[in-house]
N, CA, C and O atoms as a GROMACS GRO file, in nm:
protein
  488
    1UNK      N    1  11.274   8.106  18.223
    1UNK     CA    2  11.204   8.062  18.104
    1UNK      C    3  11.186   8.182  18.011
    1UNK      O    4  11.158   8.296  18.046
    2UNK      N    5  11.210   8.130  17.863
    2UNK     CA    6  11.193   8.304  17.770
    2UNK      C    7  11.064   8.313  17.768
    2UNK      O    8  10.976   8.247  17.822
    3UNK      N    9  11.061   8.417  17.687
    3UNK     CA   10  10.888   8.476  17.726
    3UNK      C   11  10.921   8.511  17.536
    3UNK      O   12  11.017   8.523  17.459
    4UNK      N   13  10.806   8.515  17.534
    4UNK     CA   14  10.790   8.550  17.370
    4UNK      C   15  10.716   8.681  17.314
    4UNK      O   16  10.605   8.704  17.360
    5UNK      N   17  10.768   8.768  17.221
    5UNK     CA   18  10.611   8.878  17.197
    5UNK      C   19  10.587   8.881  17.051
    5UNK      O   20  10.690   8.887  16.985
    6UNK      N   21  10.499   8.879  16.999
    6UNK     CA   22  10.495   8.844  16.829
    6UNK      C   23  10.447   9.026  16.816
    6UNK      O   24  10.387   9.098  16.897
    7UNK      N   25  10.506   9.056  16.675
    7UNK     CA   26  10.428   9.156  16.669
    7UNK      C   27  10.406   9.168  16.546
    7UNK      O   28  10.406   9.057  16.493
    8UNK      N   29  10.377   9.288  16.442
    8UNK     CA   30  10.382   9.326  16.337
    8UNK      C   31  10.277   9.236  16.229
    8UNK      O   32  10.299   9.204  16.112
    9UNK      N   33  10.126   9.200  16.336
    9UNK     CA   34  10.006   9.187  16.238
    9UNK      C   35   9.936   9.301  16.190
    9UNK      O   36   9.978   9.402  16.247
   10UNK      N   37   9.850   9.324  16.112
   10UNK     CA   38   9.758   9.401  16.053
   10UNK      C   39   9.669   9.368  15.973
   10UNK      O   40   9.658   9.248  15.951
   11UNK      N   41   9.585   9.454  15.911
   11UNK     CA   42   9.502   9.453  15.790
   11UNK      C   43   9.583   9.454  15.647
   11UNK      O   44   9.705   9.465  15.661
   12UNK      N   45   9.545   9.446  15.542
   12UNK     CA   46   9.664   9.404  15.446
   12UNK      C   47   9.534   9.361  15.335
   12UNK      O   48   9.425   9.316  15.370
   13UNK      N   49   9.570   9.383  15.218
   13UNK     CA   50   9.439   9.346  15.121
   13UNK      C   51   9.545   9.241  15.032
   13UNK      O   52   9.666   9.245  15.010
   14UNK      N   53   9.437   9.145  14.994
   14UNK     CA   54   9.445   9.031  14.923
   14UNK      C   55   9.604   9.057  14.812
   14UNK      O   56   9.620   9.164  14.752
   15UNK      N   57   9.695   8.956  14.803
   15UNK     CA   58   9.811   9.023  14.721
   15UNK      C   59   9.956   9.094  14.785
   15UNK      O   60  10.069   9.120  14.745
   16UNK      N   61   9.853   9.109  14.946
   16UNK     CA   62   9.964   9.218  14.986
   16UNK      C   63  10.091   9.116  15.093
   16UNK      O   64  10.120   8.997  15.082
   17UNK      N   65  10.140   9.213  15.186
   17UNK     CA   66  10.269   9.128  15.231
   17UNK      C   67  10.279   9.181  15.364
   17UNK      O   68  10.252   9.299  15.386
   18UNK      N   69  10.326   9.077  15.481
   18UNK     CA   70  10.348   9.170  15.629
   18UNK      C   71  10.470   9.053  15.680
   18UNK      O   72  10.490   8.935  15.651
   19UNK      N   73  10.529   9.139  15.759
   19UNK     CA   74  10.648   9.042  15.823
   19UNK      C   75  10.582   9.065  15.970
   19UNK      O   76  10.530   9.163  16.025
   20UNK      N   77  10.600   8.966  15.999
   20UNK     CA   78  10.587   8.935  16.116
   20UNK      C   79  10.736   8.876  16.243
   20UNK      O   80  10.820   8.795  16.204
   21UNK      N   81  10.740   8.931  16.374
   21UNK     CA   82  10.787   8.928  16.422
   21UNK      C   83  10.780   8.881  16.579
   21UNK      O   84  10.689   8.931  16.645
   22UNK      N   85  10.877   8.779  16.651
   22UNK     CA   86  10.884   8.740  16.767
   22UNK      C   87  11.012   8.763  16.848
   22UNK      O   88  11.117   8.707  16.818
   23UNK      N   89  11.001   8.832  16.937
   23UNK     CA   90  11.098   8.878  17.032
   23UNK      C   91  11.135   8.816  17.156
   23UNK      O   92  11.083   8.865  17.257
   24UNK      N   93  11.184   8.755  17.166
   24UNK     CA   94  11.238   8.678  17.269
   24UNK      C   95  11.324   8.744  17.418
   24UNK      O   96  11.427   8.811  17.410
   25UNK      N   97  11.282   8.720  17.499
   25UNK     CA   98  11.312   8.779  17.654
   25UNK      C   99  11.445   8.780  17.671
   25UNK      O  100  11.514   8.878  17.701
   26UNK      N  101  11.495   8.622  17.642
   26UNK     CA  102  11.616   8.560  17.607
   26UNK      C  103  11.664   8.499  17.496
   26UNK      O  104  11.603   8.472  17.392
   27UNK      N  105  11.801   8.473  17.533
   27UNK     CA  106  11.908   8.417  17.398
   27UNK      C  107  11.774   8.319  17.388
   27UNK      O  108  11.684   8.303  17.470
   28UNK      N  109  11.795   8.256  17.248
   28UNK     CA  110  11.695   8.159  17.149
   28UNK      C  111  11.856   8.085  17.071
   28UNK      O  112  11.849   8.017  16.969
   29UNK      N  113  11.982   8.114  17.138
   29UNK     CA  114  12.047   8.010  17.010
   29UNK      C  115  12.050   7.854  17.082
   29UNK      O  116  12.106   7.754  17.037
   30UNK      N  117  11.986   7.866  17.188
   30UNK     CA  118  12.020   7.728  17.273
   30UNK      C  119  11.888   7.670  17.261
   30UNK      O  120  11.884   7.552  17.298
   31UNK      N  121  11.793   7.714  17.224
   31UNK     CA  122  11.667   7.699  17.191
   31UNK      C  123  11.634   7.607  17.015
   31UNK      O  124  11.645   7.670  16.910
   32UNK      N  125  11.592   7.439  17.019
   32UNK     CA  126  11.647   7.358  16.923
   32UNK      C  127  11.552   7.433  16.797
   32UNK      O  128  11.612   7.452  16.691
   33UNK      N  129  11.407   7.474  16.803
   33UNK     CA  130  11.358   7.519  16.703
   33UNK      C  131  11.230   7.655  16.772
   33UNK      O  132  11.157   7.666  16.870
   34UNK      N  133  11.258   7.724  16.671
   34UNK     CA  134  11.083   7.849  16.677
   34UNK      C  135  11.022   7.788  16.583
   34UNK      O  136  11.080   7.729  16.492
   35UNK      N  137  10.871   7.799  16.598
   35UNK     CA  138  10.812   7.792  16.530
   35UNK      C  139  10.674   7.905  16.482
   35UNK      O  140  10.680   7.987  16.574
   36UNK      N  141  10.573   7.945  16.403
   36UNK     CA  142  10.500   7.970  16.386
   36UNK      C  143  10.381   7.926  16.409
   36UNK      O  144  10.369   7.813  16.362
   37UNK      N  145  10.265   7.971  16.472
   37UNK     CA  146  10.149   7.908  16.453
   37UNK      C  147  10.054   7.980  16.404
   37UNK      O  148  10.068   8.102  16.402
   38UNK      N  149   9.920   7.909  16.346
   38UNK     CA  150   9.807   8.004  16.347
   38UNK      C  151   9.682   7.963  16.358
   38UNK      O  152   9.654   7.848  16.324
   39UNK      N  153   9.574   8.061  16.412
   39UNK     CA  154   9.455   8.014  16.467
   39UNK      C  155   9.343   8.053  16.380
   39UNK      O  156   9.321   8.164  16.428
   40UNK      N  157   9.266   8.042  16.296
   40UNK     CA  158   9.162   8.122  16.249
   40UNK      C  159   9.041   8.008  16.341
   40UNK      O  160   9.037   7.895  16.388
   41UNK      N  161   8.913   8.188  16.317
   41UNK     CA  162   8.797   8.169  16.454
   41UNK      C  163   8.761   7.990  16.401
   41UNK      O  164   8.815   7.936  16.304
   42UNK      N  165   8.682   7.938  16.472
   42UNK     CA  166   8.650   7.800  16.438
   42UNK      C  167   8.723   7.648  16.386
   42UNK      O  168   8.689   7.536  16.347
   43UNK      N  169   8.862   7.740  16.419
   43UNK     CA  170   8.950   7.595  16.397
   43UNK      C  171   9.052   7.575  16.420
   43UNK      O  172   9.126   7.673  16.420
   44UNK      N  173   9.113   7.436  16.451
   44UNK     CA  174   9.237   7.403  16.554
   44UNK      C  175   9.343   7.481  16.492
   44UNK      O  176   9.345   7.510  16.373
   45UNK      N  177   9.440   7.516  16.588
   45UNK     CA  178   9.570   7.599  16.553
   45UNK      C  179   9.688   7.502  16.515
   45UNK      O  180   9.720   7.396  16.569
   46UNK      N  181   9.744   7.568  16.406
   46UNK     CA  182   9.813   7.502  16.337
   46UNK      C  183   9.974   7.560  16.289
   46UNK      O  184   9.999   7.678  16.261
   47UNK      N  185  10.056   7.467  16.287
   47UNK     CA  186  10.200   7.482  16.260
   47UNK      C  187  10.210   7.566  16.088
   47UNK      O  188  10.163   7.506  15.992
   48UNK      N  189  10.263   7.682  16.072
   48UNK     CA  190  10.286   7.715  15.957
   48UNK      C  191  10.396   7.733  15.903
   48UNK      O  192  10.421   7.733  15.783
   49UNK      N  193  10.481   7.753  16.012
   49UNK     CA  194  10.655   7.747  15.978
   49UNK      C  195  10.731   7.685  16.089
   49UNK      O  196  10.666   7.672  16.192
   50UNK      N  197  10.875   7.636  16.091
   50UNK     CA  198  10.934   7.622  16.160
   50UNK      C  199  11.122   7.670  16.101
   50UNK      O  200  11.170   7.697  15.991
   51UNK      N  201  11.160   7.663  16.196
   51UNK     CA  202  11.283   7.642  16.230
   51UNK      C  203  11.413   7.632  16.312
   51UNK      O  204  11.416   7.705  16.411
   52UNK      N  205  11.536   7.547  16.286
   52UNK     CA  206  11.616   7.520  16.425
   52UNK      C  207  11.700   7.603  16.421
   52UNK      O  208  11.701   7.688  16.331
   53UNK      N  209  11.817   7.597  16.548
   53UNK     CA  210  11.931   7.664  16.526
   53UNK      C  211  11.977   7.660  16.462
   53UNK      O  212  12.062   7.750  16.465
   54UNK      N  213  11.987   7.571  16.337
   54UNK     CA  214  12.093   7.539  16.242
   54UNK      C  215  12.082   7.572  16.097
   54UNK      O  216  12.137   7.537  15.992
   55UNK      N  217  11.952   7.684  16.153
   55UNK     CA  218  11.828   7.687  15.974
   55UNK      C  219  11.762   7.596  15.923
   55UNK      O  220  11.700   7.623  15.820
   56UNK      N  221  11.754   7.457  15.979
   56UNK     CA  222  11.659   7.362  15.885
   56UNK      C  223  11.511   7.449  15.930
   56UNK      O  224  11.477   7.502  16.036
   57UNK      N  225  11.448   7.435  15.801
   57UNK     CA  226  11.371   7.471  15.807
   57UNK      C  227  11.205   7.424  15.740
   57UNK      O  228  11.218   7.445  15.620
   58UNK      N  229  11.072   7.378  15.761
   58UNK     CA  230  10.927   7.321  15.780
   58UNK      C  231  10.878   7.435  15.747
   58UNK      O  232  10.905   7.543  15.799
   59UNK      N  233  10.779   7.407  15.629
   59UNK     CA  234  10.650   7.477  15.598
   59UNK      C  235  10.528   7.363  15.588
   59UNK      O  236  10.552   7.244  15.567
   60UNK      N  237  10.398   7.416  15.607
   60UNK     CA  238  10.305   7.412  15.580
   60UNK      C  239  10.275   7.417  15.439
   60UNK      O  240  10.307   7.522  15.383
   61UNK      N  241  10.215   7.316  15.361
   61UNK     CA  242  10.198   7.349  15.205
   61UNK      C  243  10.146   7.457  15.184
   61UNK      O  244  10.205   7.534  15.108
   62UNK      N  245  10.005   7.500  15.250
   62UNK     CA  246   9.938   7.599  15.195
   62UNK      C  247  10.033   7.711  15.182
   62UNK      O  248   9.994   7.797  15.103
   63UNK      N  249  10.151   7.736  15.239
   63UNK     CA  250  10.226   7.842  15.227
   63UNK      C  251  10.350   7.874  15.189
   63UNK      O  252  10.405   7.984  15.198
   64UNK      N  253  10.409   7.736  15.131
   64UNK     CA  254  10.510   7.710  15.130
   64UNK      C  255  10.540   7.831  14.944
   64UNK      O  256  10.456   7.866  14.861
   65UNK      N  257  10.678   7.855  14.949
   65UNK     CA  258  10.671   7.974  14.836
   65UNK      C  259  10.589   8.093  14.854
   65UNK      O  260  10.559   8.161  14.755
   66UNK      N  261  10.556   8.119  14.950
   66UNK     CA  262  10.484   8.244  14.941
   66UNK      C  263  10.538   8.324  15.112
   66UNK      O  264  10.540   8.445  15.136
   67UNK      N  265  10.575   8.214  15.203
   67UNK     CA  266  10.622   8.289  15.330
   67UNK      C  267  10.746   8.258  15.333
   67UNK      O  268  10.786   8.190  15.238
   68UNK      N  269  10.816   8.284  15.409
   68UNK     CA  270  10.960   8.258  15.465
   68UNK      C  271  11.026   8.302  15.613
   68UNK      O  272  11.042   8.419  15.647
   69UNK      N  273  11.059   8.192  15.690
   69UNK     CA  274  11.082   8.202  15.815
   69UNK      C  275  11.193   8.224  15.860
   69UNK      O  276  11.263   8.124  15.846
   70UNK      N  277  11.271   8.350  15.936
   70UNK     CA  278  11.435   8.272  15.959
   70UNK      C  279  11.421   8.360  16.076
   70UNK      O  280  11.316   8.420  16.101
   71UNK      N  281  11.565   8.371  16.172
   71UNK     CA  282  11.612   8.426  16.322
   71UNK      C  283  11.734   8.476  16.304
   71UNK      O  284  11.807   8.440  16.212
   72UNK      N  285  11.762   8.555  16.384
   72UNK     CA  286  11.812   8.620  16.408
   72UNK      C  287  11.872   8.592  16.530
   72UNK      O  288  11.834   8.658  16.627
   73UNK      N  289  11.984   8.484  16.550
   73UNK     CA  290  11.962   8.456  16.690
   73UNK      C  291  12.094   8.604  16.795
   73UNK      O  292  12.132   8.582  16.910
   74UNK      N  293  12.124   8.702  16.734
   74UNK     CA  294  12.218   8.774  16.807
   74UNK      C  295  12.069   8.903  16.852
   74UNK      O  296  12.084   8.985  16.943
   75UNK      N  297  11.951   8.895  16.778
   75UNK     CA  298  11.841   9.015  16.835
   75UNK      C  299  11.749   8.853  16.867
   75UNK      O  300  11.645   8.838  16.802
   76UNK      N  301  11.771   8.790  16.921
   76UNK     CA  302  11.658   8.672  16.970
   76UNK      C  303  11.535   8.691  16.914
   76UNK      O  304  11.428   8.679  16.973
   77UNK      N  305  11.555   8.728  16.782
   77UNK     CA  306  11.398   8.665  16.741
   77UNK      C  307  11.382   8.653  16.623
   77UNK      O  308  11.471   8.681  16.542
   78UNK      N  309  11.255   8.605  16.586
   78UNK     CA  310  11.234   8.473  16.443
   78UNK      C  311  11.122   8.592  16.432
   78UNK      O  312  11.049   8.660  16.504
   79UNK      N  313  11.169   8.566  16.246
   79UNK     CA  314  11.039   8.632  16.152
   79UNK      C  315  10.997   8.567  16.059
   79UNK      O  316  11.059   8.475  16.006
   80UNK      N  317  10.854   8.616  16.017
   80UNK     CA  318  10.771   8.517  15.929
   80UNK      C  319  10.742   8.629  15.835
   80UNK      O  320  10.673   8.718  15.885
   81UNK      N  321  10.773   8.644  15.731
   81UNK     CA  322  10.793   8.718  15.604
   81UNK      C  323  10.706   8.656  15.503
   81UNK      O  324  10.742   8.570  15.422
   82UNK      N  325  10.543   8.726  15.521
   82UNK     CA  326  10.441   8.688  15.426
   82UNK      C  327  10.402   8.726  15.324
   82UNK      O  328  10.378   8.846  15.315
   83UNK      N  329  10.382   8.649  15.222
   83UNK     CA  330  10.416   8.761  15.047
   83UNK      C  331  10.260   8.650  15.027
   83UNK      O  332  10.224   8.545  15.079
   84UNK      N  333  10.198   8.748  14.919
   84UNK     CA  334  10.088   8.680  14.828
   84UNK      C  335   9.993   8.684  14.944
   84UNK      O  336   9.963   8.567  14.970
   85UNK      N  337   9.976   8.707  14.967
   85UNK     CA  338   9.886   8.698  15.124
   85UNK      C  339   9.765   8.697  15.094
   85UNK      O  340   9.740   8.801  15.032
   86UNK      N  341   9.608   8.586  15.116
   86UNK     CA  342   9.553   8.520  15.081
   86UNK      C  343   9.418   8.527  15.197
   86UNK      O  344   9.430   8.494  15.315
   87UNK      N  345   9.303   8.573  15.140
   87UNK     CA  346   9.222   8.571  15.282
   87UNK      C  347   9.215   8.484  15.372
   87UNK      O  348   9.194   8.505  15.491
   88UNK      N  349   9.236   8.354  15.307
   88UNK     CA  350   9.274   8.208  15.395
   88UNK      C  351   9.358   8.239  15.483
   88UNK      O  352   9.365   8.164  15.580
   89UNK      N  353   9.437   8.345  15.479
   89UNK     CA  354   9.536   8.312  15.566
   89UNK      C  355   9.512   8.418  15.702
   89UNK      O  356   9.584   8.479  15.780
   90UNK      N  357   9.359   8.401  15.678
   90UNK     CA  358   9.379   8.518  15.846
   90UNK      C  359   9.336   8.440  15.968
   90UNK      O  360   9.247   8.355  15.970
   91UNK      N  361   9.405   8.475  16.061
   91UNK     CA  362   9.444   8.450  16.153
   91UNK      C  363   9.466   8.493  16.260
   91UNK      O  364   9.447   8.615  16.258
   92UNK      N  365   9.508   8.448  16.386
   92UNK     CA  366   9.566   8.496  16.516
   92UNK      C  367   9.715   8.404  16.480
   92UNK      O  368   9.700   8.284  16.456
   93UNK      N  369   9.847   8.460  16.478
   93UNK     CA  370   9.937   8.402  16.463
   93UNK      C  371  10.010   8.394  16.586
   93UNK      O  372  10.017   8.496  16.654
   94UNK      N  373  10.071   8.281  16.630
   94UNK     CA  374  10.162   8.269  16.749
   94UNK      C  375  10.300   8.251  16.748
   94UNK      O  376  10.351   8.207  16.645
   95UNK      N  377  10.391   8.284  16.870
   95UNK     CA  378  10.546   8.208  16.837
   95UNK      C  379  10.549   8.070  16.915
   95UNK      O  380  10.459   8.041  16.993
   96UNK      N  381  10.678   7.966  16.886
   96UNK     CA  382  10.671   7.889  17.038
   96UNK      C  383  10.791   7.867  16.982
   96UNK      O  384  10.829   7.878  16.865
   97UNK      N  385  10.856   7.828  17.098
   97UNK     CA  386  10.953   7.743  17.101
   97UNK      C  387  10.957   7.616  17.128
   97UNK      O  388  10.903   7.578  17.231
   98UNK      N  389  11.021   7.520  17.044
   98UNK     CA  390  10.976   7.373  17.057
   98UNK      C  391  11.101   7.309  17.009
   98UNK      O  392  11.214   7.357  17.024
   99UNK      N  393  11.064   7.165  16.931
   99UNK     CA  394  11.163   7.084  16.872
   99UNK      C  395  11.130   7.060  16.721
   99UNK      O  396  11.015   7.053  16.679
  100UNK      N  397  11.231   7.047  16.649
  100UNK     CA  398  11.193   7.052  16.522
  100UNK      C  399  11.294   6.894  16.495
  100UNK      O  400  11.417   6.897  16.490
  101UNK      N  401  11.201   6.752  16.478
  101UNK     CA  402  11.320   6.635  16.480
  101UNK      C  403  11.343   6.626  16.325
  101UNK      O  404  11.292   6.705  16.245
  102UNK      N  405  11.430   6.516  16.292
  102UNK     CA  406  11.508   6.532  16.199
  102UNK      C  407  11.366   6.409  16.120
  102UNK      O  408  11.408   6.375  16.010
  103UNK      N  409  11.278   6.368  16.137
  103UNK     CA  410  11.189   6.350  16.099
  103UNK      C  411  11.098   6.442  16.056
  103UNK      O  412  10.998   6.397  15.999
  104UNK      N  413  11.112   6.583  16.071
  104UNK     CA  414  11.055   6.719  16.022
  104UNK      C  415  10.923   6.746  16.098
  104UNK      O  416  10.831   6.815  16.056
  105UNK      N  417  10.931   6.669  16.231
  105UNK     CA  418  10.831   6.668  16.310
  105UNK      C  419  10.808   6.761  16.411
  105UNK      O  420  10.851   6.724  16.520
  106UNK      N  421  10.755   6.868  16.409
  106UNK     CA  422  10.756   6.981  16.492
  106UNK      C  423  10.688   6.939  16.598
  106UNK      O  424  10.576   6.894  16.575
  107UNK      N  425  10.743   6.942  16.758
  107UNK     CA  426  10.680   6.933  16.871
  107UNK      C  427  10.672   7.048  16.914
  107UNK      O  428  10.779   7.109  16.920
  108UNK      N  429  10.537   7.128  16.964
  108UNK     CA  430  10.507   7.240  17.000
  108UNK      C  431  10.620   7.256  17.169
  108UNK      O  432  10.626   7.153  17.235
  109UNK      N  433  10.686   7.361  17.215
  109UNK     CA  434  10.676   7.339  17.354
  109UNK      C  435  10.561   7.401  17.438
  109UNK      O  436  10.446   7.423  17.401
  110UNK      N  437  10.626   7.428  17.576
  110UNK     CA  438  10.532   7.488  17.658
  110UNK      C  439  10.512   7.660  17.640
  110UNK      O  440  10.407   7.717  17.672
  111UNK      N  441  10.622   7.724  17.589
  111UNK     CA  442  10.646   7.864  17.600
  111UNK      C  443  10.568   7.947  17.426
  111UNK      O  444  10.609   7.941  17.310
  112UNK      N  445  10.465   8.006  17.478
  112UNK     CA  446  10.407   8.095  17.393
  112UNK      C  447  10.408   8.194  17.389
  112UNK      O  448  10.396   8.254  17.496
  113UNK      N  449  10.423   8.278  17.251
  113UNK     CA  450  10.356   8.443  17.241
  113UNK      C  451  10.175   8.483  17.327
  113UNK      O  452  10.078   8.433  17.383
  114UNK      N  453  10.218   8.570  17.292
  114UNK     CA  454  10.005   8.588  17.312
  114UNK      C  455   9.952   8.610  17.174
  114UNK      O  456   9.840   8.562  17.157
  115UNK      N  457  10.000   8.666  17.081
  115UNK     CA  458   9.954   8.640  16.913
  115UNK      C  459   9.966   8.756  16.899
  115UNK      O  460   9.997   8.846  16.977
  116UNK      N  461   9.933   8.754  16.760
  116UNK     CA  462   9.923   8.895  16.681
  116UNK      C  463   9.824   8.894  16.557
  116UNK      O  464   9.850   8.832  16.454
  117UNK      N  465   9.714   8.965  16.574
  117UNK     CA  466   9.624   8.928  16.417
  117UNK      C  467   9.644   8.956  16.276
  117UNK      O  468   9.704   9.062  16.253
  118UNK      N  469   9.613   8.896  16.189
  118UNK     CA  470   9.663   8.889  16.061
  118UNK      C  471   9.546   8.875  15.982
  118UNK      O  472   9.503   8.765  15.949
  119UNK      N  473   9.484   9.000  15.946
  119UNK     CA  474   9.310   9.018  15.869
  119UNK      C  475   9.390   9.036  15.731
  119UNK      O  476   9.477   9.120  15.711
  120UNK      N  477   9.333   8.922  15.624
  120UNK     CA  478   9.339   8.986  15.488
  120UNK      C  479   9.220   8.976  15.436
  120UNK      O  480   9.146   8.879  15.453
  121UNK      N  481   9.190   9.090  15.358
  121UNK     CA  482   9.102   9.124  15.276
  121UNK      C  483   9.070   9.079  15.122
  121UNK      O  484   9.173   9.066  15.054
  122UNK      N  485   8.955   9.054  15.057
  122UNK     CA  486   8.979   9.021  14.973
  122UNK      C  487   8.929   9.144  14.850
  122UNK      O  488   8.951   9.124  14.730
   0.00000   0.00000   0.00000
């Protein structure tokens, strides 16, 4: 089973930009979609990006034009490339691997990062 490691959160002031990154144990091209998640304290965790092997690719409105998700599937891992960056948007961010159906319906799987935090300032 792959194992996931997210990295490249930080502090970052209102305006600013961080890419974020998930590293995969194993190949990810046989793997149908990654996705993004994120947790802020007091509320359910939520899908912010996705995408499959094939590049289709799911945003979240609140972020849509301002992040951008893609992989790398020959270094097994997916990045989340955050621009405009918004105190709303802090978080504990996660990876997973899941399904992304052609209904644009992201099913989380079982296999997670452990996160990476994402403090913006205002």
């Amino acid at each position: 089973q792959v194992q996931l490691v997210e990295s490249g959160g930080g502090l970052v002031q209102a305006g600013g930009s961080l890419r974020l990154s998930c590293a995969a144990s194993g190949s990810i091209s046989s793997i149908n979609a990654m996705g993004w998640y994120r947790q802020a304290p007091g509320k359910q965790r939520e899908l912010v990006a996705a995408i499959t092997s094939g590049g289709r690719t799911k945003y979240v409105d609140s972020v849509k034009g301002r992040f951008t998700i893609s992989r790398d599937n020959a270094k097994n891992t997916v990045y989340l490339q955050m621009n405009s960056l918004k105190p709303e948007d802090t978080a504990v961010y996660y990876c997973n691997a899941g399904v992304l159906y052609f209904t644009m319906r992201y099913s989380a799987g079982d296999v997670w990062g452990q996160g990476t935090q994402v403090t913006v300032s205002s």
